[in-house]
C-alpha positions in Angstrom: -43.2 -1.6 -42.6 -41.6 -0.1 -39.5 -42.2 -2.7 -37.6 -40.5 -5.3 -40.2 -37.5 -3.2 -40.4 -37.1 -3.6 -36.5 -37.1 -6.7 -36.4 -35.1 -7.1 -39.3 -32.7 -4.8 -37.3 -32.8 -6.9 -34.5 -32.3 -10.2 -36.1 -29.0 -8.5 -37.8 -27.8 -8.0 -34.4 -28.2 -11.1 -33.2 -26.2 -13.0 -35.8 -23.3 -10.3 -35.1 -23.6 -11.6 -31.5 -23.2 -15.3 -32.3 -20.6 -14.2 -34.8 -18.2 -12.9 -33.1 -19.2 -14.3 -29.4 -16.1 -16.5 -27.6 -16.3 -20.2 -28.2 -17.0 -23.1 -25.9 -14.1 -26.0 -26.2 -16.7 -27.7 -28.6 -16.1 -25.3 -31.1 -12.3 -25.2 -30.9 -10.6 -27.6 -33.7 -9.7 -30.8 -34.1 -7.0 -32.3 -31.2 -7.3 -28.5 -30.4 -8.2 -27.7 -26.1 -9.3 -24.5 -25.0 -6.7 -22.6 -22.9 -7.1 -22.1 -19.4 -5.5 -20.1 -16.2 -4.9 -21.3 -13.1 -4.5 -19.0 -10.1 -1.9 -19.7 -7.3 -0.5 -18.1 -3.8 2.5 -18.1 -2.2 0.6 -18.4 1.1 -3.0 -18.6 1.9 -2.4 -17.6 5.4 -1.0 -14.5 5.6 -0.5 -12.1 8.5 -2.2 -9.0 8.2 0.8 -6.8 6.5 2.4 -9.9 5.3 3.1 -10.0 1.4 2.2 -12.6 -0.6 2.5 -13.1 -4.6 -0.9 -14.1 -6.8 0.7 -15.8 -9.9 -2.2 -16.0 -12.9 -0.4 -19.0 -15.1 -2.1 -19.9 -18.7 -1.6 -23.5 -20.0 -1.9 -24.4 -23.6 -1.7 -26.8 -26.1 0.8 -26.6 -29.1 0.6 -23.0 -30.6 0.5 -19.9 -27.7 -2.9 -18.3 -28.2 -2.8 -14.5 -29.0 -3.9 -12.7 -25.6 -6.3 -9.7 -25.4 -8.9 -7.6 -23.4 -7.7 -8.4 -20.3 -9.4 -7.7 -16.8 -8.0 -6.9 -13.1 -9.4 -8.6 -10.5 -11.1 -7.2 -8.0 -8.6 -6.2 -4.6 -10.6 -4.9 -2.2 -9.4 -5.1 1.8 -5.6 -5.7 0.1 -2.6 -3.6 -0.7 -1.9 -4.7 -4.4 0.9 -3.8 -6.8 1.6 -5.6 -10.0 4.9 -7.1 -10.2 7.1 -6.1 -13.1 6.3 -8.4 -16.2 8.8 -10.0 -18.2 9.7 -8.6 -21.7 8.8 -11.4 -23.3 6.2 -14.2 -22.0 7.9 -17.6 -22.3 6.0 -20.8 -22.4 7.6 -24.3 -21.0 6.4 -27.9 -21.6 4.9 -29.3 -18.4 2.8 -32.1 -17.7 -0.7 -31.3 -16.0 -2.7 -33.8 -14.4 -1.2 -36.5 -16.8 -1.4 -34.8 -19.7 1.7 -32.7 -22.0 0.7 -29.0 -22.4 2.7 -25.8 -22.2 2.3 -23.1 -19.5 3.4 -19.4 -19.3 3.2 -16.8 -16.4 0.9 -13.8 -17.2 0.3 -12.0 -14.3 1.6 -11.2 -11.3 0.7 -9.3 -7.8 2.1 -8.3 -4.7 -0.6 -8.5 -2.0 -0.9 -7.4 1.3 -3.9 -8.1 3.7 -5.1 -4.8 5.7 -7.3 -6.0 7.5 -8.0 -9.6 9.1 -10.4 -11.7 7.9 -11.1 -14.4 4.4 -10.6 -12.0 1.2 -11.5 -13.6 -2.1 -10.0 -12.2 -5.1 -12.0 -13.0 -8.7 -12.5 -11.7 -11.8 -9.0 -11.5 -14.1 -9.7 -12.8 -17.1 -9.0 -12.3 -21.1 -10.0 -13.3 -24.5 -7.7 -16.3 -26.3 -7.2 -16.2 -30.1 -6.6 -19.3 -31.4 -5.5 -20.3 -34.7 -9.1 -22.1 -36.8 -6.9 -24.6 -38.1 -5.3 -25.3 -41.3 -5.5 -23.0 -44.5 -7.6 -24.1 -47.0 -6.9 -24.9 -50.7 -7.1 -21.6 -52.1 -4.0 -20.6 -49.4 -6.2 -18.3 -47.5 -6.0 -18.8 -43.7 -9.0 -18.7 -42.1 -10.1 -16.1 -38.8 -8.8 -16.9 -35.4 -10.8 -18.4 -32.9 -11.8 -16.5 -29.8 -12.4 -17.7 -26.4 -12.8 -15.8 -23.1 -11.6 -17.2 -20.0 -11.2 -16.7 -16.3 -9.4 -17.4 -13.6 -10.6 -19.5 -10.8 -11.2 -16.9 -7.1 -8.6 -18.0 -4.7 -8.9 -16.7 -1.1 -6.7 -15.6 1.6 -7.8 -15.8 5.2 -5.9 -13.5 6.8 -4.6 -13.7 10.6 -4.3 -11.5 13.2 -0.7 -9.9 14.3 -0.8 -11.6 17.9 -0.7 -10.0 21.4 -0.7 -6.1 21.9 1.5 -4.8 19.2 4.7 -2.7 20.4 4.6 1.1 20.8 6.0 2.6 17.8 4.8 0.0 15.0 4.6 0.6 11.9 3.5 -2.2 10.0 6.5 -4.0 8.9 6.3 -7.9 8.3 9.7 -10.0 7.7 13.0 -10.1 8.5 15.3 -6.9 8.3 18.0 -5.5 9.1 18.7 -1.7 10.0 21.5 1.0 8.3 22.0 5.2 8.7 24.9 6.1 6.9 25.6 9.5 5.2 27.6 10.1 1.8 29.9 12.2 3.3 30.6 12.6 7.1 32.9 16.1 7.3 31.2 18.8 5.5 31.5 23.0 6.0 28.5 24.5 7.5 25.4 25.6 4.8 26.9 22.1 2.6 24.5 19.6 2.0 24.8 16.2 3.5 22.4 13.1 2.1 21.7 10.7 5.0 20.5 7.0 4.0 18.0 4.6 6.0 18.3 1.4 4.3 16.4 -1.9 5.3 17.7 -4.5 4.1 15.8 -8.1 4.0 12.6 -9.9 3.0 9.3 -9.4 3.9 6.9 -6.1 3.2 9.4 -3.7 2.0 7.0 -1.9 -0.1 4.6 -1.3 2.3 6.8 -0.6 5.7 7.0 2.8 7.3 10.6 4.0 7.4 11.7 5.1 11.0 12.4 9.2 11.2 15.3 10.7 12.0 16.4 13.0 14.8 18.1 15.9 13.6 20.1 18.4 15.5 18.0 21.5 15.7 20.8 23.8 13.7 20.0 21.0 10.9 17.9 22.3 8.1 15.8 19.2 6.6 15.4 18.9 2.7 12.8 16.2 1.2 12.9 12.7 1.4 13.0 10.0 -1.5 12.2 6.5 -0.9 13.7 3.6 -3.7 13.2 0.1 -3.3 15.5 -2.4 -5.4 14.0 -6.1 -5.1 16.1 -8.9 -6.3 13.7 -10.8 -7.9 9.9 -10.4 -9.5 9.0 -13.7 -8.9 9.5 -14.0 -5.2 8.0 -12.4 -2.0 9.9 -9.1 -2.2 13.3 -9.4 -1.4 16.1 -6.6 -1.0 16.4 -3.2 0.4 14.1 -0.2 0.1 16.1 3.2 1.1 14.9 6.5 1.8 17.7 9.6 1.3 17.3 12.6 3.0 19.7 16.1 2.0 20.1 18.3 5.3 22.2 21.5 5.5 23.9 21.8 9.0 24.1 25.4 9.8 26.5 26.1 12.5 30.2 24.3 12.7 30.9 21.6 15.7 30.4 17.6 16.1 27.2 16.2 16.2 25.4 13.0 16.4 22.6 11.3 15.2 20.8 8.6 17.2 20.8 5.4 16.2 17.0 4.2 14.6 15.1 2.0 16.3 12.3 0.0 13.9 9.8 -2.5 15.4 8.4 -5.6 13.4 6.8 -9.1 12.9 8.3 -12.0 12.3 5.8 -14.7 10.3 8.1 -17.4 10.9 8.4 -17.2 14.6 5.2 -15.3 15.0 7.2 -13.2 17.2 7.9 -8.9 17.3 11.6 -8.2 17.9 13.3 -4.9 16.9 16.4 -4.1 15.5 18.6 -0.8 15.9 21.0 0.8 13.5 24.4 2.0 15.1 24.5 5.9 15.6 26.2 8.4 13.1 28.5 11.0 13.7 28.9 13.9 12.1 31.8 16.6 11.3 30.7 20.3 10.3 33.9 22.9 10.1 33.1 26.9 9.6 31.8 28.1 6.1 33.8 27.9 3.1 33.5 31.9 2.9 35.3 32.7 6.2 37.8 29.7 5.8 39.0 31.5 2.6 41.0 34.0 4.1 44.7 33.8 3.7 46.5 34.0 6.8 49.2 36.7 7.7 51.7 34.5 7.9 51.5 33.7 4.3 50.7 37.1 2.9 54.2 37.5 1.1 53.3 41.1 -0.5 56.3 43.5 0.1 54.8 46.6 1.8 55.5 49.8 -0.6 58.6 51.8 0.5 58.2 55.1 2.6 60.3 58.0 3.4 60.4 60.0 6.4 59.6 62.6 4.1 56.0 60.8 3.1 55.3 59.7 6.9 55.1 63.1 7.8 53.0 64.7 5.2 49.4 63.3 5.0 47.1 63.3 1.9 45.1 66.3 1.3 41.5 66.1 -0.8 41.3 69.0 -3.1 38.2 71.3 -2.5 37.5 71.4 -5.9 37.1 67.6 -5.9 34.5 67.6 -2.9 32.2 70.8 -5.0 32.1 68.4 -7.8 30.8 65.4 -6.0 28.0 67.7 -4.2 26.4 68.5 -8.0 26.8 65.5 -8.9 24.7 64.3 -6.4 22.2 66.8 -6.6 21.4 66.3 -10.1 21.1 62.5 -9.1 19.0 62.8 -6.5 16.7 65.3 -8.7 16.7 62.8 -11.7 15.1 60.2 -9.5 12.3 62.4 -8.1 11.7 63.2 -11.5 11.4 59.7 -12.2 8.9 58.8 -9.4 6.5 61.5 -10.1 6.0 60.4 -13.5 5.7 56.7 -12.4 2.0 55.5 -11.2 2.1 53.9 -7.6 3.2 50.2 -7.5 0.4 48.0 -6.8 1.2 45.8 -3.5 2.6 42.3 -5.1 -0.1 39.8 -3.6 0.7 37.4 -1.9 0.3 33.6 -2.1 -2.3 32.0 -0.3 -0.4 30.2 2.7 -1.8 26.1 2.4 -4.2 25.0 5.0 -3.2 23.2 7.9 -4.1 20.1 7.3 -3.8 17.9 10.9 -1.0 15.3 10.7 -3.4 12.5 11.9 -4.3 9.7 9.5 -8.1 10.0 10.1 -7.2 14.1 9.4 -5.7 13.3 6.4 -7.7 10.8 4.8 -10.9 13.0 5.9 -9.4 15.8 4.0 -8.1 14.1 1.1 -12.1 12.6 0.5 -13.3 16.1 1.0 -10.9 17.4 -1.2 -11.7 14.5 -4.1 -15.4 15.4 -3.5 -15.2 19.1 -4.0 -13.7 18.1 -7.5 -17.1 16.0 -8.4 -16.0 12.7 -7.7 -19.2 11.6 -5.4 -18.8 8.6 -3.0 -14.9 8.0 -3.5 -14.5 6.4 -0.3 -16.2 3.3 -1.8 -14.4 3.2 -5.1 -11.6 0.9 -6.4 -8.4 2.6 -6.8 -8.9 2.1 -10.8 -12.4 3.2 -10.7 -11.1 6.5 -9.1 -8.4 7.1 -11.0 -10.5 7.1 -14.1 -13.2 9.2 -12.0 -10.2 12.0 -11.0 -9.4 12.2 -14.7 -12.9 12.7 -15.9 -12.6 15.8 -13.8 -9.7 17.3 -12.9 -6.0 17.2 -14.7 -4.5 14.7 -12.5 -1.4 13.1 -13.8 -0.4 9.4 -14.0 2.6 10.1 -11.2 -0.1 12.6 -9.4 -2.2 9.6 -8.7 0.5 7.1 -7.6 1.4 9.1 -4.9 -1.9 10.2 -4.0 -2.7 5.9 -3.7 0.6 5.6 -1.8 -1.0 8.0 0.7 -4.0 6.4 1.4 -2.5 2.9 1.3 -0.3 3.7 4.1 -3.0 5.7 6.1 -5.3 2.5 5.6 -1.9 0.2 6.6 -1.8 2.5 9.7 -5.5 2.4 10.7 -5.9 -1.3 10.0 -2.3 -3.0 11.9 -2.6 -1.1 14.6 -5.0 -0.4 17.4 -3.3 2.9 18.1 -3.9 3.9 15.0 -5.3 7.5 15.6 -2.1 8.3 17.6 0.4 7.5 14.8 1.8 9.7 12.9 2.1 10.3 9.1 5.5 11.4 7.6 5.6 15.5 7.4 5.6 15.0 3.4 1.9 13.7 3.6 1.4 17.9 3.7 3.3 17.8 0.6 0.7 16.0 -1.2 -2.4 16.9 0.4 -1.5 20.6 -1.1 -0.9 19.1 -4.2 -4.2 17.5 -4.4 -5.4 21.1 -3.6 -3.6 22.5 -6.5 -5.4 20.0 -8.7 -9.0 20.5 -7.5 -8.9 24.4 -7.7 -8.5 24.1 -11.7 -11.0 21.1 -12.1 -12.7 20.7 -15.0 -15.9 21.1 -13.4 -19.2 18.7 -13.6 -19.2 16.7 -16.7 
């Protein structure tokens, strides 16, 4: 009987399966296709830091099918960020190989080779819900047909950058221009003073190193924010990206700021050049606090008349005044001892643990940060995707969505510096990289533990 019911079990599952399985184009209705994606790139040949844009396009006939369950493909060996979608997916008629269908743009990605070599990216694909056909007579429509399908692997075979790469490289690919300006150039000393490194053209704007600046050493440096405003989604990026930095100059005088200097790769002449932003001079007067006084010559108070009489006689303290003040002191002073007998000792305020140093190498960094990811659980993240670790770092600790962005924005430039350059392991990371190394830290001391 037990036995019968198994199989009975298992013969109920199996016409679920066939149920609700996707369909084959055989299946599909009457003068109805199956819809299928195509997957294109801007270039095959990239440079090694040079974006390109993966376009995933669906074509269709007559009604739009209903999209669902969609999968990223797999982007190992790339730098990959999806560019922003559309609000609303619109479909065009276009004629494919001969034939009239329509065609909308799902997804896009901004890709960026980091190492040389072919990279083959497969596996996005999505189930299709597709209208049965017409309703039948008693005006009830029937289910949806659903078919999954997947785009075809496309593959880039990345080049080289040619020739010994310039001291100083950091990784940028395209055509740019330089700027340091500052929103104000005459400030008082202790103000604050935003200076702006904008670099302006097209190429791998997301993914370049910013040069630093050189401050004056009575400069006090705040944090730095980096924005990047493209002019288009559906182009290799195009724009500026800017990073803004607030510093407090301390002590008055003139001072200037030496023009940046920022090496990179041209893909169209396969050539490095550099370009230079012009220097930027600063103005820093004394402190609003000592600048407040009013000067003598404008102090128009009529000085209180005297006479001769006044001059000669000088003020005289009571002594009765100066026996008040004594007692009123000593019963003070007593009050307070009072006060502190009956209080226990104060416990000695502890102090915060001052962060690790964490080296300012990338191999340093990215060594730590693995360490740090292990001793929350998360066993072999070097060889995980950047999804499959997020989802790991959320199983167990409390990372947030913007915690992880940055944490990824780390690693992707440590692995841009590592793979560009042969000098890798002398290039240094921006001083903020300590920033979110601590952070990661902070998150792994209050892990959830093993799950």
């Amino acid at each position: 009987m037990k036995r019968a019911l198994h199989q009975f079990h298992l013969l109920f599952q199996l016409v679920l399966a066939l149920l609700y399985a996707p369909v084959s184009a055989a299946n599909m209705p009457q003068g109805q296709e199956q819809p299928f994606l195509t997957s294109t790139l801007s270039s095959n040949r990239p440079y090694v830091g040079e974006e390109v844009l993966l376009t995933y396009t669906l074509y269709f006939r007559d009604t739009a099918p209903r999209i669902s369950d969609e999968v990223t493909p797999s982007l190992r060996g790339l730098w990959a960020k999806e560019a922003k979608p559309e609000r609303f997916i619109r479909s065009i008629p276009v004629t494919y190989r001969g034939e009239p269908r329509r065609c909308a743009v799902i997804k896009r990605f901004r890709l960026v080779p980091l190492q040389a070599g072919k990279i083959t990216v497969i596996g996005y694909s999505m189930n299709c819900a597709v209208p049965a056909g017409k309703p039948s007579v008693g005006g009830t429509e029937p289910p949806d047909i659903i078919t999954g399908i997947t785009a075809p692997p496309v593959t880039l075979d990345a080049r080289p950058l040619p020739g010994t790469l310039p001291r100083g490289y950091s990784g940028a690919v395209g055509t740019f221009s330089l700027e340091l300006f500052a929103d104000r150039k005459k400030v008082h000393a202790g103000e604050p003073i935003s200076l702006n490194t904008r670099v302006s053209g097209k190429g791998s704007l997301l993914t370049l190193a910013m040069p630093g600046l050189q401050l004056p050493e009575s400069f006090r440096r705040g944090t730095s924010e980096t924005k990047s405003s493209l002019q288009s989604e559906s182009a290799v990026s195009s724009g500026s990206t800017t990073s803004t930095t607030v510093v407090w100059p301390q002590t008055p005088g003139n001072f200037t700021i030496p023009p940046l200097r920022m090496h990179m790769f041209d893909p169209q002449s396969g050539k490095f050049r550099s370009v230079e932003s012009s220097p930027l001079t600063l103005n820093v007067d004394q402190p609003l606090n000592s600048a407040r006084a009013l000067p003598k010559s404008e102090d128009k108070t009529p000085a209180p008349e005297t006479s001769p009489q006044d001059e000669q006689k000088p003020f005289r303290i009571p002594f009765i005044f100066f026996a008040a003040l004594a007692g009123l002191l000593l019963a003070v002073t007593a009050i307070l001892l009072a006060v502190k007998k009956r209080q226990p000792p104060l416990q000695e305020a502890s102090q915060p643990e001052a962060p690790a140093e964490t080296g300012n190498s990338p191999q340093e960094v990215k060594k730590l940060i693995f360490s740090l990811i292990e001793q929350a659980g998360v066993n072999g993240a070097a060889g995980l995707t950047r999804n499959q670790l997020k989802i790991e770092l959320q199983k167990k600790t409390e990372i947030s969505l913007d915690q992880f962005a940055e944490l990824t924005t780390l690693l992707d430039m440590i692995d841009r510096i590592l793979f560009t350059s042969a000098a890798g392991k002398e290039v240094l990371l921006p001083p903020d990289s300590a920033d979110t190394v601590e952070r990661l830290r902070r998150i792994v001391s209050g892990s959830k533990g093993p799950r």
